[in-house]
Backbone as CSV, one residue per row, in Angstrom:
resi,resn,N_x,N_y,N_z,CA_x,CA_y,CA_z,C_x,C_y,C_z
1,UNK,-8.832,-3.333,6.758,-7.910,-3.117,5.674,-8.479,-2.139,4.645
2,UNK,-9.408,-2.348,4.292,-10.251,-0.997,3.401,-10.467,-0.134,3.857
3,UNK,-10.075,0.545,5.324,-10.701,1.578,5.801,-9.148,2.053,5.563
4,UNK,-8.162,1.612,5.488,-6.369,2.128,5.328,-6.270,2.113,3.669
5,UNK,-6.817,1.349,3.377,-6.405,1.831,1.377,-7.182,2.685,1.102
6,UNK,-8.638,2.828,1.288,-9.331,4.310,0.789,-8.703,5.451,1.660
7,UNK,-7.884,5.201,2.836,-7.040,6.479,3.211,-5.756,6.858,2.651
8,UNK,-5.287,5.863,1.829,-4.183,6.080,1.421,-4.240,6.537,0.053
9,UNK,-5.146,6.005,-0.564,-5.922,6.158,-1.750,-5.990,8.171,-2.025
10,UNK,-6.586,8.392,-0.641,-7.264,9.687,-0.590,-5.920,10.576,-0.201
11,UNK,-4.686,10.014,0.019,-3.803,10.325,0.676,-2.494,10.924,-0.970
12,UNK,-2.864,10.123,-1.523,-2.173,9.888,-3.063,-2.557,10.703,-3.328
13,UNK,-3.406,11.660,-3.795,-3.871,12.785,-4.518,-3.381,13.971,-4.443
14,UNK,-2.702,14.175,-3.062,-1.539,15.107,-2.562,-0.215,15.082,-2.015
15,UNK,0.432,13.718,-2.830,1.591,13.203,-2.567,2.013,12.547,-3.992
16,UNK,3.338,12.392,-3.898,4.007,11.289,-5.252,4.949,11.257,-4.488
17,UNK,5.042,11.293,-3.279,6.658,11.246,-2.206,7.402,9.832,-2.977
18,UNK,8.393,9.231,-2.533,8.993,8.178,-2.681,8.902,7.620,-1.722
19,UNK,9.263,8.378,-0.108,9.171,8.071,0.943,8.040,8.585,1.910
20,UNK,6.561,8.192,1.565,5.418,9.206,2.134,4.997,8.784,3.661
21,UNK,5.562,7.629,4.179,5.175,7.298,5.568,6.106,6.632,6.548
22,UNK,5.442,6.733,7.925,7.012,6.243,8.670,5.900,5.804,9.941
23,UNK,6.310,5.050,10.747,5.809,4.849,11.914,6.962,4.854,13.452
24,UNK,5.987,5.188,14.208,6.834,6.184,15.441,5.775,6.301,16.482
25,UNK,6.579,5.783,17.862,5.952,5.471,19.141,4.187,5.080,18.634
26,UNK,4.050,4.208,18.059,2.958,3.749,18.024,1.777,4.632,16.985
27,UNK,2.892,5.542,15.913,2.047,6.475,15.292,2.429,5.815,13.871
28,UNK,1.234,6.059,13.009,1.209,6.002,11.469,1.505,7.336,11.086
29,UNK,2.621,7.675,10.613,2.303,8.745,9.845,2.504,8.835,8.520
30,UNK,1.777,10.217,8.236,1.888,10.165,6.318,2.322,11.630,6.149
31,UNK,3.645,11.345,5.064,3.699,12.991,5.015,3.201,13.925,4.153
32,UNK,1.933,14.035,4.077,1.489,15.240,3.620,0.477,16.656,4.452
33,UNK,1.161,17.625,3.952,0.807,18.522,4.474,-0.539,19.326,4.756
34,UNK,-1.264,18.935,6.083,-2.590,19.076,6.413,-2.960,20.573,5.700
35,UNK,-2.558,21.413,5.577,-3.222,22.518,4.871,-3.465,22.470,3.413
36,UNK,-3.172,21.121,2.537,-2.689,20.808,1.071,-4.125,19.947,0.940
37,UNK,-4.289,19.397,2.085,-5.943,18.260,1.208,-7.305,19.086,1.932
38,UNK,-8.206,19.039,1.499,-9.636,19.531,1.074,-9.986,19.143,2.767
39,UNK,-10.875,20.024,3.089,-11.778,20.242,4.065,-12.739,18.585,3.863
40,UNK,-13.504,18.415,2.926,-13.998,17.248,2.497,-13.077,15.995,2.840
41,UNK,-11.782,15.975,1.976,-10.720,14.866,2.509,-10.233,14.715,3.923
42,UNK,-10.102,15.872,4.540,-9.768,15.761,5.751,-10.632,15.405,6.941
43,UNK,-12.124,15.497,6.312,-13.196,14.859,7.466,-13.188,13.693,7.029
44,UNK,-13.472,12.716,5.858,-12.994,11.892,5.558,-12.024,10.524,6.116
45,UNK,-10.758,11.621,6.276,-9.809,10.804,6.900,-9.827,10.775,8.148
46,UNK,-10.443,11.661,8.991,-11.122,11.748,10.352,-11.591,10.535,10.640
47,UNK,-12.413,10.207,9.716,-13.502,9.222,10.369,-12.737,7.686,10.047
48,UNK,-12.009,7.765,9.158,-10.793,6.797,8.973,-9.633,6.589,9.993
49,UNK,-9.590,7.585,10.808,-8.525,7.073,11.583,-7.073,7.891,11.600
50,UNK,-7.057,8.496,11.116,-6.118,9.644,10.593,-6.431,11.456,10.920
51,UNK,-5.861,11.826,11.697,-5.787,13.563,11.893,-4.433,14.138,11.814
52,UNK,-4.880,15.528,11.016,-3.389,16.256,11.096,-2.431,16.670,12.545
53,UNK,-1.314,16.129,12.209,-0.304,16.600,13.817,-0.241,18.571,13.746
54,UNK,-0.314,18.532,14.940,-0.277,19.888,15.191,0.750,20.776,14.538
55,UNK,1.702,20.076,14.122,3.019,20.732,13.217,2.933,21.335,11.953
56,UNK,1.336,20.757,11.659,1.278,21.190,9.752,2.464,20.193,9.147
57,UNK,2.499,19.385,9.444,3.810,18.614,8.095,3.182,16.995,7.982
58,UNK,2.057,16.683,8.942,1.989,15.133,8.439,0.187,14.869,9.121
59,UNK,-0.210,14.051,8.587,-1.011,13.006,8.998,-0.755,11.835,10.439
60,UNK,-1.473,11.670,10.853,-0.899,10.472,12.106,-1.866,9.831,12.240
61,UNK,-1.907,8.551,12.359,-2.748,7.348,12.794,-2.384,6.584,14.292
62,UNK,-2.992,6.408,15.261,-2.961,5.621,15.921,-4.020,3.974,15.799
63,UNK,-4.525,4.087,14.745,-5.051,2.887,14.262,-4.266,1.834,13.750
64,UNK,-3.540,2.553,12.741,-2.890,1.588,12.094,-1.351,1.425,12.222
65,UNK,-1.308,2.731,13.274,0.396,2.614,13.403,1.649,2.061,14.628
66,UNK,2.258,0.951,14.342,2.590,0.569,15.432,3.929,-0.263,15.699
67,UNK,5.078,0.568,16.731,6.785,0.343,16.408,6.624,-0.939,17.511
């Protein structure tokens, strides 16, 4: 559970969405845009469980995400 709030945590800093996440075929996702958070944040969230989708528009988890 702390390894998903310090990601979400880290996730907040480049979002105020209303609607920032959705889950899909077994994916977490978050929508913010992988070119928008820090080289630093994004290894970060690496090791958390979280990498950018190839689309540039979101975050995806297969850790924590699941329909």
């Amino acid at each position: 559970m702390n390894d998903l709030i310090e990601a979400l945590q880290i996730f907040a800093k480049y979002t105020d969405a209303t609607w920032p996440s959705w889950c899909e075929h077994d994916m977490f996702h978050i929508c913010v845009e992988p070119e928008k958070v820090s080289e630093e944040d994004t290894k970060r969230l690496d090791e958390l469980g979280f990498f950018p989708d190839e689309s540039g528009y979101d975050f995806r988890s297969y850790r924590f995400g699941s329909c």
